[in-house]
VOTIBA-870939 format. One line per field, with one value per residue (C-alpha): residue number from 1; residue in three letters; x, y, z. Coordinates in steps of 0.5 Angstrom, whole numbers, plus 500, padded with zeros to 3 digits. Layout:
BEGIN
num = c(NUM/...) .
residuo = c(ALA/...) .
east = c(X/...) .
north = c(Y/...) .
up = c(Z/...) .
! end
This chain:
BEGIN
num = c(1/2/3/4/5/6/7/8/9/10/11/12/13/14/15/16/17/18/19/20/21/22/23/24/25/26/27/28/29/30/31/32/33/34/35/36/37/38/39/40/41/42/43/44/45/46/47/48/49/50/51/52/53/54/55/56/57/58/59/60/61/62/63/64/65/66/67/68/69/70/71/72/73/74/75/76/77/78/79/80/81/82/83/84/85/86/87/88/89/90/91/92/93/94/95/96/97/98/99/100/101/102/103/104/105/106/107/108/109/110/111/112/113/114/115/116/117/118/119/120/121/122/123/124/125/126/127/128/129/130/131/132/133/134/135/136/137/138/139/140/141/142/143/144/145/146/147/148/149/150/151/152/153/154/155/156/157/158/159/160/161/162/163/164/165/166/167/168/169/170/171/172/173/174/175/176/177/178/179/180/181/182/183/184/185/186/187/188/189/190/191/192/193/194/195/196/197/198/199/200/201/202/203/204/205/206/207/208/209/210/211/212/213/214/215/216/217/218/219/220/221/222/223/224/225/226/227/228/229/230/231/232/233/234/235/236/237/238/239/240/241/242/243/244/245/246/247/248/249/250/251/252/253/254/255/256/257/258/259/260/261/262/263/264/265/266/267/268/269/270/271/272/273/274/275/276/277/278/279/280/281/282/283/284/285/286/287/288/289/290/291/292/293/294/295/296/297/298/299/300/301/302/303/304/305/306/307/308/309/310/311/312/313/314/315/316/317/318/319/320/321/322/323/324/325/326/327/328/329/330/331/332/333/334/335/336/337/338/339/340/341/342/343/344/345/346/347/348/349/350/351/352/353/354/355/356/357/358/359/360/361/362/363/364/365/366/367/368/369/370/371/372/373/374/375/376/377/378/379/380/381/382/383/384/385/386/387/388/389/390/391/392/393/394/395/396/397/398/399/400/401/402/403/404/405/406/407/408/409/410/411/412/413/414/415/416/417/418/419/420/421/422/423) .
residuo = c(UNK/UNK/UNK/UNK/UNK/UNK/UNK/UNK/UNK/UNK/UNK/UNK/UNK/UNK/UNK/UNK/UNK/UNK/UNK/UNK/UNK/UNK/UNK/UNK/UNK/UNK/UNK/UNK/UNK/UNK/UNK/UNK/UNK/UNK/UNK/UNK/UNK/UNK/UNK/UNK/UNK/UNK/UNK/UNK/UNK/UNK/UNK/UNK/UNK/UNK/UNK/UNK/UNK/UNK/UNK/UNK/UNK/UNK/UNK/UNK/UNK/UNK/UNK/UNK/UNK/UNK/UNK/UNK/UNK/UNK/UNK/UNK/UNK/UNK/UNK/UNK/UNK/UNK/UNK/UNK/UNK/UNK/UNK/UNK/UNK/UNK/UNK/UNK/UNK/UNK/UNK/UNK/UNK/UNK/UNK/UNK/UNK/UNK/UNK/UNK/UNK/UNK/UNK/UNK/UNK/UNK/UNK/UNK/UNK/UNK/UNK/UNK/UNK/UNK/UNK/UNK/UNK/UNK/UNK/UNK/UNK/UNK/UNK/UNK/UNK/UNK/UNK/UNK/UNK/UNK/UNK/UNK/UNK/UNK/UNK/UNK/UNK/UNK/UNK/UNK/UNK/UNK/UNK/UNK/UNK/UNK/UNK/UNK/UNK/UNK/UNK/UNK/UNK/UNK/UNK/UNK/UNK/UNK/UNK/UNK/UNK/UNK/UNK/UNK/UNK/UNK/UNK/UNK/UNK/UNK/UNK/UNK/UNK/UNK/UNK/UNK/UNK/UNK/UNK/UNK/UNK/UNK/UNK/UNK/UNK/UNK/UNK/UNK/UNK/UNK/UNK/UNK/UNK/UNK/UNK/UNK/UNK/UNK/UNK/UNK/UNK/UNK/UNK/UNK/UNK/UNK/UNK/UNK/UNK/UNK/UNK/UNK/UNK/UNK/UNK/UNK/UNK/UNK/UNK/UNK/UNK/UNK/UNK/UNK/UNK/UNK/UNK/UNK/UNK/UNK/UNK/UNK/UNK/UNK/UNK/UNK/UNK/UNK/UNK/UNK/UNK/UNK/UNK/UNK/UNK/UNK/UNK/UNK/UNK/UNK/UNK/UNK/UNK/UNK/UNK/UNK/UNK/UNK/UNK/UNK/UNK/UNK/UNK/UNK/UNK/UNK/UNK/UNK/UNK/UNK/UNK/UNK/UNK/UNK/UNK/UNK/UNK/UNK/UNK/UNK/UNK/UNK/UNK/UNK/UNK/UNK/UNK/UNK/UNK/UNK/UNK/UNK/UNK/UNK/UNK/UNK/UNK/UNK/UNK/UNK/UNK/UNK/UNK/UNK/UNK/UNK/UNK/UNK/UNK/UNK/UNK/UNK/UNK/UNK/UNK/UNK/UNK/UNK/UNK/UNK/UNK/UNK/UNK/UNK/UNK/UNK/UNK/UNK/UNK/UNK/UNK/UNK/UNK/UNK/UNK/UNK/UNK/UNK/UNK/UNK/UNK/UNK/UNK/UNK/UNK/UNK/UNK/UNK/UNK/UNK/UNK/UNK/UNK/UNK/UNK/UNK/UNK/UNK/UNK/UNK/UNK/UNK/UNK/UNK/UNK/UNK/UNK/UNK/UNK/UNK/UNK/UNK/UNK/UNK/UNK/UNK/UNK/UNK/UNK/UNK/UNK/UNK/UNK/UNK/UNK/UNK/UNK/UNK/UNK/UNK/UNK/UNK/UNK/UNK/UNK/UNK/UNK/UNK/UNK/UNK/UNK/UNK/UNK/UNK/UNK/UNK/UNK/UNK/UNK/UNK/UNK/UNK/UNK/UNK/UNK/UNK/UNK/UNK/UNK/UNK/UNK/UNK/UNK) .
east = c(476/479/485/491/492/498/505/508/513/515/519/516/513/517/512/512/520/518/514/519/524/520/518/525/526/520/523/529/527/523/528/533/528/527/535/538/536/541/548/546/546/553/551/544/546/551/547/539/543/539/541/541/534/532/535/533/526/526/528/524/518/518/518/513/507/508/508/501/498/501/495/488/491/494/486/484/488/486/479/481/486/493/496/492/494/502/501/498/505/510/507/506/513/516/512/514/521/521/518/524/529/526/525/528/528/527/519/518/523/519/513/516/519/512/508/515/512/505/506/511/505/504/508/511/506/502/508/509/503/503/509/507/501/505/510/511/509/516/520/517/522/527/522/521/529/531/525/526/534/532/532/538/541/537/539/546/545/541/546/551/549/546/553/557/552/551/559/558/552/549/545/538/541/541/534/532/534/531/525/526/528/521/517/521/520/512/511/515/510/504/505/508/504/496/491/490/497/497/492/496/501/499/501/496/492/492/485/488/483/485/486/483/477/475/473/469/470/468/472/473/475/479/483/484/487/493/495/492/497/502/508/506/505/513/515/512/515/521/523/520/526/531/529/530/538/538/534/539/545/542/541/547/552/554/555/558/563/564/564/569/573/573/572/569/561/562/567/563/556/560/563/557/553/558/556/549/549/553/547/543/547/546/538/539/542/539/533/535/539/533/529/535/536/529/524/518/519/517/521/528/526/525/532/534/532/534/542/542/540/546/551/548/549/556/560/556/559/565/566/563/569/574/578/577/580/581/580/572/571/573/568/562/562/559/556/551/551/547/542/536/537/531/526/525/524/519/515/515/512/507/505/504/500/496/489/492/485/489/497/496/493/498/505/502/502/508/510/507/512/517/516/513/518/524/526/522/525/531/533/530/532/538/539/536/541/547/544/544/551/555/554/560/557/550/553/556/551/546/548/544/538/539/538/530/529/533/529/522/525/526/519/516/520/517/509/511/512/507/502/504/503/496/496) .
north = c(878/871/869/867/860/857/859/852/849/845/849/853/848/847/851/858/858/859/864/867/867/870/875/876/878/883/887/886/889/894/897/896/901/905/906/906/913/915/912/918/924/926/925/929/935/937/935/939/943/941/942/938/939/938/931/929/930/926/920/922/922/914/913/919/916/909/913/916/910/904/903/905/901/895/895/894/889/885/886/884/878/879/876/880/886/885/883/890/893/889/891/898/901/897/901/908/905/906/912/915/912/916/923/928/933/935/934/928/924/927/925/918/917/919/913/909/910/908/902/900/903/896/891/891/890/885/882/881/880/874/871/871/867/862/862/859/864/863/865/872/877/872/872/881/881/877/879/886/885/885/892/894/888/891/898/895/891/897/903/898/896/904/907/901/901/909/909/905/906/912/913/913/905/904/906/900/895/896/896/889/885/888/885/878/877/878/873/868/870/870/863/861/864/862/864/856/854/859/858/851/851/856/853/848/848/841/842/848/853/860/860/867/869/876/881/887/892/899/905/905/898/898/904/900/894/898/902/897/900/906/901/899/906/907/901/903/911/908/903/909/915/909/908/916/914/909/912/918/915/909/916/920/915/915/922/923/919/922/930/928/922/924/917/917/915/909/907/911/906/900/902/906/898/895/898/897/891/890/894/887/883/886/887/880/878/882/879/871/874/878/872/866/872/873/867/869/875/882/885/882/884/892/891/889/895/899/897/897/905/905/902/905/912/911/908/913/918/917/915/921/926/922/924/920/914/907/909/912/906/901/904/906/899/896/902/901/893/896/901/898/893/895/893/886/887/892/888/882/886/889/882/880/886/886/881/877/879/887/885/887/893/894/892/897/903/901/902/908/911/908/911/919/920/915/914/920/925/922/924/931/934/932/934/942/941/940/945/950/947/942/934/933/937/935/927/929/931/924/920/925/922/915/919/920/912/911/915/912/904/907/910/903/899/902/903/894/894/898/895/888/890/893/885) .
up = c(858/858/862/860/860/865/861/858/860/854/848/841/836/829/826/831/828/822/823/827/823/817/821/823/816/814/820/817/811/815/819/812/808/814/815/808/808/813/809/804/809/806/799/800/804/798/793/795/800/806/813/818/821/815/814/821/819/812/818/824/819/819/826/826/822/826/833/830/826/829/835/830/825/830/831/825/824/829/826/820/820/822/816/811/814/815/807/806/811/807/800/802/806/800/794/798/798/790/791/796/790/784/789/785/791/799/798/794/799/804/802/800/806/810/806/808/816/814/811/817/822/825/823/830/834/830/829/835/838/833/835/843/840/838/844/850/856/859/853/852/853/849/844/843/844/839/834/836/835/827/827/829/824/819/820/819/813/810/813/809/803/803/803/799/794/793/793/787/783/786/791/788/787/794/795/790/792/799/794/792/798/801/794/794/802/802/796/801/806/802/802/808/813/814/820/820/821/826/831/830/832/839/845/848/842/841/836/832/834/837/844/845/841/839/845/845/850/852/850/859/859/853/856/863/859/857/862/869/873/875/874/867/864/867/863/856/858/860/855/850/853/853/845/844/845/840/835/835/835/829/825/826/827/820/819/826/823/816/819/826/823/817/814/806/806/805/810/816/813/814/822/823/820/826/831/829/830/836/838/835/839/845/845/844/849/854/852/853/860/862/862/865/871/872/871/874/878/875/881/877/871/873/876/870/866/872/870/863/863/868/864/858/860/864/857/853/857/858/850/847/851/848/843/836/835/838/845/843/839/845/849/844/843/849/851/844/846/851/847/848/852/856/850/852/859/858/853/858/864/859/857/863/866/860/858/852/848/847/847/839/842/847/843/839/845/847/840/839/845/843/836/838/844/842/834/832/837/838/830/830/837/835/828/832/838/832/827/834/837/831/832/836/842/841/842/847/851/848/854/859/857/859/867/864/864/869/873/870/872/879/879/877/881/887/883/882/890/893/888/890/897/895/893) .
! end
């Protein structure tokens, strides 16, 4: 495998923020499209006479079929080009996001929604991949905070414009709009963004030629890559049951607060939005803070996480057994700043243990987890737990599943050092 060049000490070139910022709205759309659907929980569950199950299913479908297909398909589009292949995603998610407005029942939305996860399979590793080839290497965790924050800040503008819309125009509205947004974004990215200027704009390329060429690898070899040590498995499982939180409370939060707050829809999509996106803020900022803290130290980054899990669950804690109202929202809001603060963290760790010649493959396992045992779990668990129990109490007993990462960071932390040691 090709070694990493030595990390650049200058800034991004004009052409990488481009990219960057382009990409940061095709996650926006992404997540809009995505998350939309959860602003319409109220309005669906009376009008198709659904449960809760079955509205966590509608949502943990999407995250479903881009835990399964994000890897086979961050593959083949390493093969056969990145740019080609997020051209096809946006194309993809945002047809089935038509499909989710014209559904007339529970099964039609169901499978809408599943081709909604197909197109968005592996847009976020390949899209990172292609950020951390046109960045510096001492900005990653800067770069996958503040990329990856697109998908609180689209969950906001989708839960947002879901419910503002649905209220007025009706639901079928709010879905179309998604549609729309995702098909004027990929004609801008159709003619902006070529694997030229790409390989360009990489750090100490001065010629435009990629840096790392295509490299075959033995199924065995392959798999090493992924997962060299004990300590890169706990950050692609920990930052995963972190994600779990988040995913749950991106979900349910709008119906929490129509049910127990009694707000109207489109009130509880606009607090829920807010939320959200101090959620983005926070994965941002933690991000930036990760990297200004830690520099070049792996053993900093693992404390970190280490702390953010704590906090995380400690706020989350106290927030949900206090009565509704501006007490719990006081508290709820730092506790969500936190939410998938890990996520950046994680992601550097991952890149600077893996061979830049699999980060597409690696961004992708680690979406993977992220998706199958965060985002598709979280939802649906939660739904069974709420159907079981009511909402109320299934939130409240939420904030115990931050022990579980906090818990796999610890366990990292000490694989990083005996490893180190082990030299």
């Amino acid at each position: 495998m090709p070694a990493e060049p030595t990390a650049a000490t200058t800034g991004a070139r004009p052409y990488a923020w481009v990219v960057f910022a382009l990409m940061f709205c095709l996650l926006l759309s992404d997540y809009m499209s995505r998350q939309a659907i959860n602003a319409l929980f109220p309005l669906l569950k009376v009008q198709w006479q659904i449960s809760d199950t079955q509205l966590g299913s509608i949502s943990s479908v999407v995250p479903l079929a881009v835990g399964v297909l994000t890897l086979p398909f961050s593959i083949i589009a390493d093969r056969w080009g990145r740019v080609k292949s997020i051209a096809l995603m946006v194309a993809v998610w945002s047809v089935a996001t038509l499909g989710c407005a014209i559904a007339s029942t529970y099964h039609e939305m169901f499978v809408a929604r599943l081709f909604v996860g197909v197109g968005e399979a592996a847009y976020g590793s390949v899209g990172f991949a292609m950020l951390v080839s046109v960045f510096p290497k001492h900005m990653r965790s800067t770069i996958a905070g503040g990329f990856t924050s697109a998908a609180a800040f689209g969950s906001v503008l989708g839960v947002s414009l879901s419910g503002i819309i649905a209220t007025h125009f009706g639901w079928r509205w709010s879905m179309g709009l998604m549609a729309i947004i995702g098909f004027v974004l990929v004609i801008i990215y159709y003619f902006v963004v070529t694997e030229e200027k790409l390989a360009s704009a990489q750090p100490d390329n001065a010629n435009g030629n990629p840096v790392y060429g295509h490299v075959k690898l033995t199924p065995r070899a392959f798999f090493s890559g992924l997962f060299p040590s004990r300590s890169v498995f706990c950050a692609y499982l920990g930052c995963a049951l972190q994600i779990f939180v988040q995913g749950t409370l991106f979900v349910w939060l709008p119906s929490y607060l129509n049910r127990y707050w009694g707000m109207p829809v489109s009130e509880a999509a606009v607090l829920a939005a807010g939320l959200v996106l101090v959620s983005g803020l926070g994965q941002l900022m933690c991000g930036v803070m990760t990297d200004r803290i830690s520099g070049d130290s792996s053993l900093k980054r693992w404390n970190m996480a280490i702390g953010y899990c704590l906090v995380l669950g400690t706020l989350l804690a106290i927030a949900f057994r206090l009565p509704q109202g501006n007490l719990q929202l006081t508290l709820l809001a730092p506790g969500v700043f936190f939410l998938a603060s890990s996520f950046g963290t994680c992601s550097a760790i991952i890149a600077g243990a893996t061979p830049p010649a699999i980060h597409g493959s690696a961004f992708a396992t680690l979406t993977l987890f992220n998706n199958i045992l965060g985002l598709a779990a979280g939802p649906f668990i939660t739904g069974m737990v709420a159907d079981a129990v009511g909402l109320q109490v299934a939130l409240r007993w939420l904030p115990l599943a931050a022990v579980l990462p906090f818990t796999v960071f610890l366990i990292g932390r000490w694989c990083y050092i005996a490893e180190t040691r082990r030299g």
